[in-house]
PyMOL CGO cylinders between C-alpha atoms (Angstrom):
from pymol import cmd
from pymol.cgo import CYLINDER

trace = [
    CYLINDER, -19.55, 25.38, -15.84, -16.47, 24.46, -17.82, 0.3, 1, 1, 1, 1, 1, 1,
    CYLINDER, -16.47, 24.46, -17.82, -14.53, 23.91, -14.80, 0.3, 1, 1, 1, 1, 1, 1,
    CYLINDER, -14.53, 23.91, -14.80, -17.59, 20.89, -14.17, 0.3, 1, 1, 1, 1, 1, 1,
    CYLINDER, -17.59, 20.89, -14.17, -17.02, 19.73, -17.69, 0.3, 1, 1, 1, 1, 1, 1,
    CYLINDER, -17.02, 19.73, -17.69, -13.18, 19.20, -17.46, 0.3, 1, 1, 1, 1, 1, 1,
    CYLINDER, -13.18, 19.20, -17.46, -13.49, 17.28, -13.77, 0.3, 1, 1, 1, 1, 1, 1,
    CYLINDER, -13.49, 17.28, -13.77, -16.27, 15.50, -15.22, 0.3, 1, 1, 1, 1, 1, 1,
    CYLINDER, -16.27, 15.50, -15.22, -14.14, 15.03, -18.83, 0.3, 1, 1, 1, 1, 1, 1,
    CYLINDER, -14.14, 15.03, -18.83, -11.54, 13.32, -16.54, 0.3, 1, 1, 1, 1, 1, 1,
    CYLINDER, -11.54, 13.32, -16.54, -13.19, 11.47, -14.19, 0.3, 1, 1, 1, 1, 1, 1,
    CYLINDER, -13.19, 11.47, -14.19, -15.20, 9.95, -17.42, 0.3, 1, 1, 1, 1, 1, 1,
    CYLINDER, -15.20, 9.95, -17.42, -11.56, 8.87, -18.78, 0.3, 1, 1, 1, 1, 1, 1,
    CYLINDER, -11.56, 8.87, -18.78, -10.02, 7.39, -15.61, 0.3, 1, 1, 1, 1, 1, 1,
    CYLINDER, -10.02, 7.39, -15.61, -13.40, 5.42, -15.41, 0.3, 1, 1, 1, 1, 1, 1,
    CYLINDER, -13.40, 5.42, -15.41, -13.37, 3.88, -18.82, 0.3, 1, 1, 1, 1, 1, 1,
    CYLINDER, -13.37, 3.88, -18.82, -9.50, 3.03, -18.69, 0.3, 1, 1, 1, 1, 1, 1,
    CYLINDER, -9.50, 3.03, -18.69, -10.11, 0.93, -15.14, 0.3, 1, 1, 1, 1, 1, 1,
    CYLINDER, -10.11, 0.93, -15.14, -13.43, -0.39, -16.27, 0.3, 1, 1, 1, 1, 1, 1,
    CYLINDER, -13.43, -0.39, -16.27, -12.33, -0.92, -19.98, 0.3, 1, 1, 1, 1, 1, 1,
    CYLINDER, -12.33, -0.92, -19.98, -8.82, -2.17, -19.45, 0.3, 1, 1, 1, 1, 1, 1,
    CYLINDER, -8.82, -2.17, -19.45, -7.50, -2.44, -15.80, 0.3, 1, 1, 1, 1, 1, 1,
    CYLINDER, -7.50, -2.44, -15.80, -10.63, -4.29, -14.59, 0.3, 1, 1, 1, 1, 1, 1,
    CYLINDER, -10.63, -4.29, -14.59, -10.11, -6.99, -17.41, 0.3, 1, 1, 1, 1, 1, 1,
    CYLINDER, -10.11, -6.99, -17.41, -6.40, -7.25, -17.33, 0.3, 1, 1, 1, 1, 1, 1,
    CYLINDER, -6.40, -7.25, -17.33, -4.88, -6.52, -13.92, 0.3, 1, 1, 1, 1, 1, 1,
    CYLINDER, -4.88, -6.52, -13.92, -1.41, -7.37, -14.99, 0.3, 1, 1, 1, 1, 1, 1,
    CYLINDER, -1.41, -7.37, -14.99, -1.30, -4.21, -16.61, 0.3, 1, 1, 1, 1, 1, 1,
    CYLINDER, -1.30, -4.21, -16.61, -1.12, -2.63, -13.07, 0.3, 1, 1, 1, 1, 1, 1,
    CYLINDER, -1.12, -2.63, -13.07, 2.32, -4.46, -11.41, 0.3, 1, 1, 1, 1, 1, 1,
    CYLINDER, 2.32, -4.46, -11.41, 3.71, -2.30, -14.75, 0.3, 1, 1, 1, 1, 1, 1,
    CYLINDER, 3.71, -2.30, -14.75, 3.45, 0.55, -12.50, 0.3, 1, 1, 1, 1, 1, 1,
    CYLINDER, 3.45, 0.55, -12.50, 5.78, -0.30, -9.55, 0.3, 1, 1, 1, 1, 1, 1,
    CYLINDER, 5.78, -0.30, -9.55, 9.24, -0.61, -8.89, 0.3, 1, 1, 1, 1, 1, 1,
    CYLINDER, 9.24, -0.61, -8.89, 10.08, -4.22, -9.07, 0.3, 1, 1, 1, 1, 1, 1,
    CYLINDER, 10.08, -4.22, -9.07, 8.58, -4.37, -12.59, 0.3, 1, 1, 1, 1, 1, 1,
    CYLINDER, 8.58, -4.37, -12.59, 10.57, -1.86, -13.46, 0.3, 1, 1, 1, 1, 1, 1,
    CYLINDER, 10.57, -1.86, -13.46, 14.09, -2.95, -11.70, 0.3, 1, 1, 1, 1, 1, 1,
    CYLINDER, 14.09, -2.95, -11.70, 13.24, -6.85, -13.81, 0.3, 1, 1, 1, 1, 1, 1,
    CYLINDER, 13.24, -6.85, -13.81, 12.85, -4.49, -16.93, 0.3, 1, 1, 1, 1, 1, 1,
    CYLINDER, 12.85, -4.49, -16.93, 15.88, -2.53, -16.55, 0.3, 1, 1, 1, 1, 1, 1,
    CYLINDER, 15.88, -2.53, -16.55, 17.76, -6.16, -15.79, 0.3, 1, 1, 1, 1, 1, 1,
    CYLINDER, 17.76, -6.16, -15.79, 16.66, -7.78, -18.88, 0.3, 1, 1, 1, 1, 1, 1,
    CYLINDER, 16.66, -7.78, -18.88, 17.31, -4.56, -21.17, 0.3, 1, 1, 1, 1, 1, 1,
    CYLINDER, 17.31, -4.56, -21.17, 20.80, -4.76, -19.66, 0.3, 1, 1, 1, 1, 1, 1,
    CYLINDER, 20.80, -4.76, -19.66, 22.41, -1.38, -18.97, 0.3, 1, 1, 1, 1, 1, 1,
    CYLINDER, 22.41, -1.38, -18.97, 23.83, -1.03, -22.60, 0.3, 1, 1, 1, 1, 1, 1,
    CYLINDER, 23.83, -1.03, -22.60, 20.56, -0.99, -24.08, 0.3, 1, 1, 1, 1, 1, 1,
    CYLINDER, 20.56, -0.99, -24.08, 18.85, 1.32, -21.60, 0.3, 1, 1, 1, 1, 1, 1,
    CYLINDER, 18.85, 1.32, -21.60, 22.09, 4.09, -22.08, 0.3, 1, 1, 1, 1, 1, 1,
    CYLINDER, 22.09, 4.09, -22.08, 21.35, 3.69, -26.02, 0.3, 1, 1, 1, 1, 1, 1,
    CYLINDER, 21.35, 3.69, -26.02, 17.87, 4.33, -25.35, 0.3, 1, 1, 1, 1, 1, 1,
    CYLINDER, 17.87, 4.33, -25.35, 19.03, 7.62, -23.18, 0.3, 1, 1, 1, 1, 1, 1,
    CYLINDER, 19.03, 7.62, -23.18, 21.44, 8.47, -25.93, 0.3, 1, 1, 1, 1, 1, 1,
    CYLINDER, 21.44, 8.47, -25.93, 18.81, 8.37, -28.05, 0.3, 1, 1, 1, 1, 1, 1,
    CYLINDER, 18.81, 8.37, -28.05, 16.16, 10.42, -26.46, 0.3, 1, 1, 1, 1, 1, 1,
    CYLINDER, 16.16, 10.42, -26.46, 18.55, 13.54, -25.82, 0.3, 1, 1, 1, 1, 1, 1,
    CYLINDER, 18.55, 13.54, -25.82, 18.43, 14.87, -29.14, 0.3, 1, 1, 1, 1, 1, 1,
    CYLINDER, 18.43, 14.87, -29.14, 14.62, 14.40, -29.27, 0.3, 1, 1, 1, 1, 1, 1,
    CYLINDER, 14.62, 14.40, -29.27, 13.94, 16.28, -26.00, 0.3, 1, 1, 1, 1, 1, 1,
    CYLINDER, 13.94, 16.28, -26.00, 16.23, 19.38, -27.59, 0.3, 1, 1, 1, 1, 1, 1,
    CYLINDER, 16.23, 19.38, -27.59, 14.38, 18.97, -31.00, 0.3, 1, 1, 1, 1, 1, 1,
    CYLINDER, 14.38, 18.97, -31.00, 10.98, 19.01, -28.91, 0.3, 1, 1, 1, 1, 1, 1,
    CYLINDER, 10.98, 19.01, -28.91, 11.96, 22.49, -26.40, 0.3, 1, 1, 1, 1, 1, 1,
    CYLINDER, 11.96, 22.49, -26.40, 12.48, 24.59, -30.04, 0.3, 1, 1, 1, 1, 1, 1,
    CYLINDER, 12.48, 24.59, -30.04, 9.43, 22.99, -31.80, 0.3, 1, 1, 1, 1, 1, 1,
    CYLINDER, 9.43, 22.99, -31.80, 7.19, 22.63, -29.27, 0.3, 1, 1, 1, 1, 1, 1,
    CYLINDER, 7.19, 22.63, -29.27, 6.82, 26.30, -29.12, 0.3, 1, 1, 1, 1, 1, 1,
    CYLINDER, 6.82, 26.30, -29.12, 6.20, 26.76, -32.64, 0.3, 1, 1, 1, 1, 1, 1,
    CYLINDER, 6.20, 26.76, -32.64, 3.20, 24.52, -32.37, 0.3, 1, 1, 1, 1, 1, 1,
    CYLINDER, 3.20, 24.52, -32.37, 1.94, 26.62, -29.75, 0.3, 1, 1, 1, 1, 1, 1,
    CYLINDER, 1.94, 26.62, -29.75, 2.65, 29.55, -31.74, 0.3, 1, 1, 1, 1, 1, 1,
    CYLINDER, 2.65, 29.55, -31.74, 0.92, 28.15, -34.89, 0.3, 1, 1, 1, 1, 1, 1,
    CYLINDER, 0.92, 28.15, -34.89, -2.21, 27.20, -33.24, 0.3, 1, 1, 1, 1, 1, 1,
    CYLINDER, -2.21, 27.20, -33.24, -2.78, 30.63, -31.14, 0.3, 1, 1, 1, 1, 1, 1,
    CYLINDER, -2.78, 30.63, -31.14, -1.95, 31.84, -34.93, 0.3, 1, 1, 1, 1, 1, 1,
    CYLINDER, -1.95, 31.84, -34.93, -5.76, 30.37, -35.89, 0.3, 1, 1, 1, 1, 1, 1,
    CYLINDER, -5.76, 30.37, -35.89, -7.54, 31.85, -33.63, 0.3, 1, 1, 1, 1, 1, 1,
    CYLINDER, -7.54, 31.85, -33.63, -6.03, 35.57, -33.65, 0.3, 1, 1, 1, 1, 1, 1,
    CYLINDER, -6.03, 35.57, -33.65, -2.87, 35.11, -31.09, 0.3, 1, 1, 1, 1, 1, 1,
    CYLINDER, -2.87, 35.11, -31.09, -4.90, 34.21, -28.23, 0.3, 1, 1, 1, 1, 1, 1,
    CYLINDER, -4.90, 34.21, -28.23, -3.29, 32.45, -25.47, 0.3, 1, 1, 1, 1, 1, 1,
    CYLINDER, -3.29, 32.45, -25.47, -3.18, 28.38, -25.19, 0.3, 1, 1, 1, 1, 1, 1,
    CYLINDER, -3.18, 28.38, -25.19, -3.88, 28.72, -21.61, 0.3, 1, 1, 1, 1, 1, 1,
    CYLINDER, -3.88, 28.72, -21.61, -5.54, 31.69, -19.90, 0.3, 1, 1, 1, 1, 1, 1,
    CYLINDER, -5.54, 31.69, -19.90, -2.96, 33.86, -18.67, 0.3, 1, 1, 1, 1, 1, 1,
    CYLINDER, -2.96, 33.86, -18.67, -3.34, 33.55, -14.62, 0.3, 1, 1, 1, 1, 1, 1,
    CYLINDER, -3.34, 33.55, -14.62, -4.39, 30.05, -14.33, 0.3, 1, 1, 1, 1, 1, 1,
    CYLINDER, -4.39, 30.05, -14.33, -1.55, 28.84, -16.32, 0.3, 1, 1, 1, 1, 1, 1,
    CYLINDER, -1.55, 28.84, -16.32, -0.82, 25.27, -13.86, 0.3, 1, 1, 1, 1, 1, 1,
    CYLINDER, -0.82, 25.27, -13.86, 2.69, 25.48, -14.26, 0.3, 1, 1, 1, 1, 1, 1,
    CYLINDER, 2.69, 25.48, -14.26, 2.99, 28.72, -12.95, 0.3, 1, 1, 1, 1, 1, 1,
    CYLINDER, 2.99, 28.72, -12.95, 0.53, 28.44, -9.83, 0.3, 1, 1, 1, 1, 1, 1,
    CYLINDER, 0.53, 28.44, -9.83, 2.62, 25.10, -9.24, 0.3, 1, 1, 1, 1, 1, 1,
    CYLINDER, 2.62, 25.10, -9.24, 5.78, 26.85, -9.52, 0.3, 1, 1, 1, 1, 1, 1,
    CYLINDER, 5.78, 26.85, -9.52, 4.71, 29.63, -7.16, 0.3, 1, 1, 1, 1, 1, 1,
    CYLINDER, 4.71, 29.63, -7.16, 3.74, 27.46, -4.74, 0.3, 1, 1, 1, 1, 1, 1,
    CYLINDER, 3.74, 27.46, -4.74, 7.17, 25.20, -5.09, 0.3, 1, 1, 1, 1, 1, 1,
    CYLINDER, 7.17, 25.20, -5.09, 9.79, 25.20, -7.47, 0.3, 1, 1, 1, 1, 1, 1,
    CYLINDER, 9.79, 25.20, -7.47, 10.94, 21.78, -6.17, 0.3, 1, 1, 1, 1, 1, 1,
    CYLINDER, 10.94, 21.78, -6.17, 7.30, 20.52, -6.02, 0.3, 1, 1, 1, 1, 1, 1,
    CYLINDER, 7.30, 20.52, -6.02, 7.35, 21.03, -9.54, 0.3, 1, 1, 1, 1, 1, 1,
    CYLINDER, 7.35, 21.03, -9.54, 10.56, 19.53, -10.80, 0.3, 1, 1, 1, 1, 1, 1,
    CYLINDER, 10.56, 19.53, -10.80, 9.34, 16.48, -9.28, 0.3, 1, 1, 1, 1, 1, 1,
    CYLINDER, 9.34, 16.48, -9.28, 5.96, 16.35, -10.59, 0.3, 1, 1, 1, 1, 1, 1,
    CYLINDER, 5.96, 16.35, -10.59, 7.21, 17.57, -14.05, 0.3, 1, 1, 1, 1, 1, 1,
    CYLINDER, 7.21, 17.57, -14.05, 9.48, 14.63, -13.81, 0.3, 1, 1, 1, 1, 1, 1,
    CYLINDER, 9.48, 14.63, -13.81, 7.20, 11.75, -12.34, 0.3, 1, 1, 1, 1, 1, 1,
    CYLINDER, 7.20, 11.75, -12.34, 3.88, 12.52, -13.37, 0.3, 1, 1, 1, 1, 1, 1,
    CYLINDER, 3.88, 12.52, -13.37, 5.08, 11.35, -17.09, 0.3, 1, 1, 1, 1, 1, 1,
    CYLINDER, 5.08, 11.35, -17.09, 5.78, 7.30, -15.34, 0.3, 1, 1, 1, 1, 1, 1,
    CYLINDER, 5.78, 7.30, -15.34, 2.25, 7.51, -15.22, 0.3, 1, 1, 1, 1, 1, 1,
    CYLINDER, 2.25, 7.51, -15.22, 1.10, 9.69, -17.79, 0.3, 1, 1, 1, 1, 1, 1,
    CYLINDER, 1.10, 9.69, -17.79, 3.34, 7.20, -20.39, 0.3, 1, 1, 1, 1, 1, 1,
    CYLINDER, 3.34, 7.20, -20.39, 1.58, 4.21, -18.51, 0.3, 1, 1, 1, 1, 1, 1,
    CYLINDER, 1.58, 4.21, -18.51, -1.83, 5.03, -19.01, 0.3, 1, 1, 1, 1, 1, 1,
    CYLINDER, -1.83, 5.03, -19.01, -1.69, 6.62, -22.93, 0.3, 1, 1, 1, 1, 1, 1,
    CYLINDER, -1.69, 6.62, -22.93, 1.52, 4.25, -24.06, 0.3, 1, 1, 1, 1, 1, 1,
    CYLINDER, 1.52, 4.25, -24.06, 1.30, 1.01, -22.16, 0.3, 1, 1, 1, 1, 1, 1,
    CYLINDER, 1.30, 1.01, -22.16, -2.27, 0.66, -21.74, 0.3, 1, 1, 1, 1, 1, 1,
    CYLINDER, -2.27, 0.66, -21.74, -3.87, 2.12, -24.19, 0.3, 1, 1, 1, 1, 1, 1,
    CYLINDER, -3.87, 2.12, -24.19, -1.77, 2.25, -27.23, 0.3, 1, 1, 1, 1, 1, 1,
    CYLINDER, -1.77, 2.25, -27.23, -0.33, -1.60, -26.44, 0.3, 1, 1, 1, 1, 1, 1,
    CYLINDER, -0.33, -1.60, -26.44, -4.73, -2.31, -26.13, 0.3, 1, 1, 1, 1, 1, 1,
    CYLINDER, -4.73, -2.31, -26.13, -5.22, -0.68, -29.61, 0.3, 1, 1, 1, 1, 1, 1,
    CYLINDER, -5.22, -0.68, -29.61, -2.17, -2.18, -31.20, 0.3, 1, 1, 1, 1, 1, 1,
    CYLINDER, -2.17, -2.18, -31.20, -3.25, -5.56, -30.35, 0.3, 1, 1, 1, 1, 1, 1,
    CYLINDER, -3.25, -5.56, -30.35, -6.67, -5.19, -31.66, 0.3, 1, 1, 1, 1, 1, 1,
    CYLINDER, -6.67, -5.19, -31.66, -6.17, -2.59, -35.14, 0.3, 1, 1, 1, 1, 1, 1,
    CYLINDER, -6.17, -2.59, -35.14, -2.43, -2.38, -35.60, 0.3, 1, 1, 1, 1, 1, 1,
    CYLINDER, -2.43, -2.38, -35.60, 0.84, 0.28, -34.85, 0.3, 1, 1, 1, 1, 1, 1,
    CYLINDER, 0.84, 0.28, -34.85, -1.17, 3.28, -36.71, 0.3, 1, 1, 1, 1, 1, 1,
    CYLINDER, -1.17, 3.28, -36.71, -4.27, 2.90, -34.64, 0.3, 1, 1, 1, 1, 1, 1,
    CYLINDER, -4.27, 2.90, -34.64, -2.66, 2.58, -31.40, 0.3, 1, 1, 1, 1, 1, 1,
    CYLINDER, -2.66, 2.58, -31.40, -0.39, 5.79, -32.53, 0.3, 1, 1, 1, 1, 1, 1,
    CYLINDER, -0.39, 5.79, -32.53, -2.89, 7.57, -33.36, 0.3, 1, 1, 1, 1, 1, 1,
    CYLINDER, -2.89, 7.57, -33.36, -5.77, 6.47, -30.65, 0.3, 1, 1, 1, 1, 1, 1,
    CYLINDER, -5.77, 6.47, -30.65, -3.23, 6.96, -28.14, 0.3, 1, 1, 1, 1, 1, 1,
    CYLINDER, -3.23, 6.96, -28.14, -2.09, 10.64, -29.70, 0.3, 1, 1, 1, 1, 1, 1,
    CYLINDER, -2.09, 10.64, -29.70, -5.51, 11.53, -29.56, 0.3, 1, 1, 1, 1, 1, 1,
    CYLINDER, -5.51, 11.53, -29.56, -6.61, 10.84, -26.01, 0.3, 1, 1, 1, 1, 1, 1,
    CYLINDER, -6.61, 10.84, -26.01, -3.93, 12.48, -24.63, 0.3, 1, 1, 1, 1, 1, 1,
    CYLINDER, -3.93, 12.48, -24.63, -4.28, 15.57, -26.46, 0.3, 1, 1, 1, 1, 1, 1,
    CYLINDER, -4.28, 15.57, -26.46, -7.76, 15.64, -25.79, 0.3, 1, 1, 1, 1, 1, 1,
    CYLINDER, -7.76, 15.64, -25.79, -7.15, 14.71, -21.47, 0.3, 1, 1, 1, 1, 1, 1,
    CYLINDER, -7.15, 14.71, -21.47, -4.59, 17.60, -21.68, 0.3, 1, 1, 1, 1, 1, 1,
    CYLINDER, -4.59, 17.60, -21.68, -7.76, 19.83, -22.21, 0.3, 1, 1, 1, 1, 1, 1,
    CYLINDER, -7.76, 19.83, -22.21, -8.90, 19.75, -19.12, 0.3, 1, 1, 1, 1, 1, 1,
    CYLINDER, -8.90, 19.75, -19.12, -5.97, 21.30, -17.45, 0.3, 1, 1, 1, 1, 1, 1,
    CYLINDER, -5.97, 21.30, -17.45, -7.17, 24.55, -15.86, 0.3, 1, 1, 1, 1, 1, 1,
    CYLINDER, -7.17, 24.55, -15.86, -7.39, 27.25, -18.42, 0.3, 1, 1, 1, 1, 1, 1,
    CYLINDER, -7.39, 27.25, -18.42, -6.61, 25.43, -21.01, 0.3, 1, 1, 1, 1, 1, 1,
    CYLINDER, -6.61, 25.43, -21.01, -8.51, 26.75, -24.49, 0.3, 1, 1, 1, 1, 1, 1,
    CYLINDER, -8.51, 26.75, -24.49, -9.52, 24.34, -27.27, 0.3, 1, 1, 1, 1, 1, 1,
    CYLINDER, -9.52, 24.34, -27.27, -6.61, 25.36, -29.54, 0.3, 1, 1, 1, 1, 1, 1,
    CYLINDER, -6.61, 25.36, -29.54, -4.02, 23.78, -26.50, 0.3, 1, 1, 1, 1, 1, 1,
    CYLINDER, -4.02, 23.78, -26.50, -4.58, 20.59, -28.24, 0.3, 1, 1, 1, 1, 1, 1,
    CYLINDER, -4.58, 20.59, -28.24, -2.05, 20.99, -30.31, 0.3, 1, 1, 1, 1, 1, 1,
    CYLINDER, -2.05, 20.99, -30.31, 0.85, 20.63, -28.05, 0.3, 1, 1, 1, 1, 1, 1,
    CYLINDER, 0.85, 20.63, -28.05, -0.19, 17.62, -26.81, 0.3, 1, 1, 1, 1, 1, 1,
    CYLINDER, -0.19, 17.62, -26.81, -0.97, 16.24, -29.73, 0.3, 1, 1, 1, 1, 1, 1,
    CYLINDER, -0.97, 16.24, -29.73, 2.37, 16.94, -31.61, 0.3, 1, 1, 1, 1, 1, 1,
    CYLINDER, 2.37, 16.94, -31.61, 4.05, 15.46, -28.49, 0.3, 1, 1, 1, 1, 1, 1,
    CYLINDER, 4.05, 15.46, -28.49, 2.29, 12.78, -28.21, 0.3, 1, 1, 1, 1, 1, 1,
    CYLINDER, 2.29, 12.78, -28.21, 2.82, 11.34, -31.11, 0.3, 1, 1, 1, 1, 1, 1,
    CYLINDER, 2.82, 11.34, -31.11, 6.39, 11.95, -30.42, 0.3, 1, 1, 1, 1, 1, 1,
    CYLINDER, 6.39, 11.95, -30.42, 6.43, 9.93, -27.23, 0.3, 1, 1, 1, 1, 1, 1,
    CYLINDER, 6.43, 9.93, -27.23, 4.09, 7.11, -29.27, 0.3, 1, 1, 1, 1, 1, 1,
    CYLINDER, 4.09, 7.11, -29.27, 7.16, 6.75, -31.92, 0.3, 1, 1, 1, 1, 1, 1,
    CYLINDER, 7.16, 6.75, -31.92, 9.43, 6.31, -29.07, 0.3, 1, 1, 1, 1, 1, 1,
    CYLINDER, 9.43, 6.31, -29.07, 7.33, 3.80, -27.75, 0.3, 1, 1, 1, 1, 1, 1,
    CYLINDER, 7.33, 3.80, -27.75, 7.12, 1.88, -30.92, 0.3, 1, 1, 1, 1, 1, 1,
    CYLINDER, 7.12, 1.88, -30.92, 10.82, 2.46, -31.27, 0.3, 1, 1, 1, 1, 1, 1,
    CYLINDER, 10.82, 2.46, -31.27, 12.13, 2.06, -27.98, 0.3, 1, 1, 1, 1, 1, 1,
    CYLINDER, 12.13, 2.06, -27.98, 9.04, 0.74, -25.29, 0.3, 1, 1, 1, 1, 1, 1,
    CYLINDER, 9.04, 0.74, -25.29, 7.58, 2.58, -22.24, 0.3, 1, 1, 1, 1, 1, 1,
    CYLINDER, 7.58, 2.58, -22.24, 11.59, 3.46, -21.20, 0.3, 1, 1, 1, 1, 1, 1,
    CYLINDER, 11.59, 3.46, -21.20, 12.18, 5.50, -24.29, 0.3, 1, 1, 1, 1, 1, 1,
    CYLINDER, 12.18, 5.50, -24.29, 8.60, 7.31, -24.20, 0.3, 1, 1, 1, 1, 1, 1,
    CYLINDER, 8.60, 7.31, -24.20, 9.38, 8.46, -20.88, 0.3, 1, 1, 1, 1, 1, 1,
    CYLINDER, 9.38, 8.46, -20.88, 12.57, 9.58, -21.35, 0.3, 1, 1, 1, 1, 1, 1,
    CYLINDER, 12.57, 9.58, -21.35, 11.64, 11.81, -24.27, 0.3, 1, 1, 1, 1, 1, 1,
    CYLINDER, 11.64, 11.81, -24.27, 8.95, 12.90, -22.08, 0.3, 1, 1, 1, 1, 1, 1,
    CYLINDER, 8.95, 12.90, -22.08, 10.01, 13.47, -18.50, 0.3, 1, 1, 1, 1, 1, 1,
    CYLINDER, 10.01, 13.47, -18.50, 13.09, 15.14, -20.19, 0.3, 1, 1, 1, 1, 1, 1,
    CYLINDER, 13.09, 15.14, -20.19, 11.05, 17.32, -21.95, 0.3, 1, 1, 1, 1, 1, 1,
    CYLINDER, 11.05, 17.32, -21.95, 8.48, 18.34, -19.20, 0.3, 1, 1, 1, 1, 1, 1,
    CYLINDER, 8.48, 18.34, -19.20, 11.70, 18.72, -16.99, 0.3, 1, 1, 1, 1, 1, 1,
    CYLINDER, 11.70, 18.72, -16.99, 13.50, 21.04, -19.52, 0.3, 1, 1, 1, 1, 1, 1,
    CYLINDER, 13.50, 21.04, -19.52, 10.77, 23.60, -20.37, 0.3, 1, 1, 1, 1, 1, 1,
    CYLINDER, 10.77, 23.60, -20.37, 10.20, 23.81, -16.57, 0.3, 1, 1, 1, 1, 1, 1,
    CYLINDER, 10.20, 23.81, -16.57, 14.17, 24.53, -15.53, 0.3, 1, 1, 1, 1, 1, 1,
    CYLINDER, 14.17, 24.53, -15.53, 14.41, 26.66, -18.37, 0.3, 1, 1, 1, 1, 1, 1,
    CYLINDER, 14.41, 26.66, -18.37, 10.90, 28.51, -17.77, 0.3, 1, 1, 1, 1, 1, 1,
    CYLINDER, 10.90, 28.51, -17.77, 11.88, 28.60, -14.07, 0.3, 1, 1, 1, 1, 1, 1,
    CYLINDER, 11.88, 28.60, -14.07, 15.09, 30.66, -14.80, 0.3, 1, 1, 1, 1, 1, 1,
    CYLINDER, 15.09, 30.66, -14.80, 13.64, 32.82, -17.20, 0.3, 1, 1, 1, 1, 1, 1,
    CYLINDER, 13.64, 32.82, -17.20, 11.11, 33.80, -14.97, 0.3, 1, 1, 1, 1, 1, 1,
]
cmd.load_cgo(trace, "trace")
């Protein structure tokens, strides 16, 4: 039964964000592909877009040490049990089935994770209620679509929520480029280093 709810959680999201946003504004969608981003990268200019990387290091090491405190903090309120039931764990079924599958998708599924929460919907709430509504709006959804990963318990919010509002401040700070950054380096580092310490 929960398994239903979290496919039917998601498929509920995906719907409103096409019907709400992609169906009314399609330009939103040639964001997504490569020549947007090769004109983007051209009009940033390469000295802006190595600042930007600069930049973002020293977030995605701040991130790997805190990260896990957050974790450890919220299994703290509800008597150390585990974010994620042990056993269905995503990253680790991925990882058994490829390391290299993974590295990819840990770096590439954040293009469109940072598309969806940052460019459409925070840039959709910004324009209507202001910065702090479209942090927080944004924040929000994506902790909450982060609960229906497999396994996930109620109390795995919190990761995504912390880090979401990290990648939202890089966003405001540096656009869609520094968001995912900050977060494709981060997915990418907990998965090398959880893949070696495995």
């Amino acid at each position: 039964m929960i398994d239903l709810l979290r496919q039917v959680a998601l498929f509920g999201f995906i719907f409103a964000v096409y019907f709400f946003i992609l169906r009314k504004k399609p330009y939103y969608q040639r964001k997504l592909f490569p020549p947007y981003w090769y004109r983007v990268a051209k009009a940033e200019g390469w000295k802006r877009i190595l600042k930007v990387f600069c930049c973002s290091i020293p977030i995605i090491i701040l991130l790997y040490f805190l990260l896990p405190m957050v974790n450890n903090f919220a299994e703290s309120l509800v008597s150390g049990r585990p974010s994620i039931t042990p056993g269905e764990n995503p990253v680790a079924v991925m990882i058994g089935i490829s390391p290299l599958l993974f590295l990819v998708v840990a770096s590439l599924l954040p293009i469109i994770e940072e598309w969806i929460f940052r460019e459409l919907i925070f840039s959709e709430l910004r324009n209507k209620w202001g910065n702090i509504v479209g942090l927080l709006g944004s924040t929000f959804l994506f902790g909450f679509i982060h609960l229906t990963n497999q396994g996930a318990q109620l109390h795995a919010i919190f990761v995504p929520l912390f880090s979401g509002l990290i990648f939202g401040i890089m966003y405001l700070k540096f656009g869609l480029l520094g968001a995912y950054l900050v977060h494709g380096g981060n997915n990418f580092a907990h998965t090398v280093i959880w893949m070696l310490s495995s």
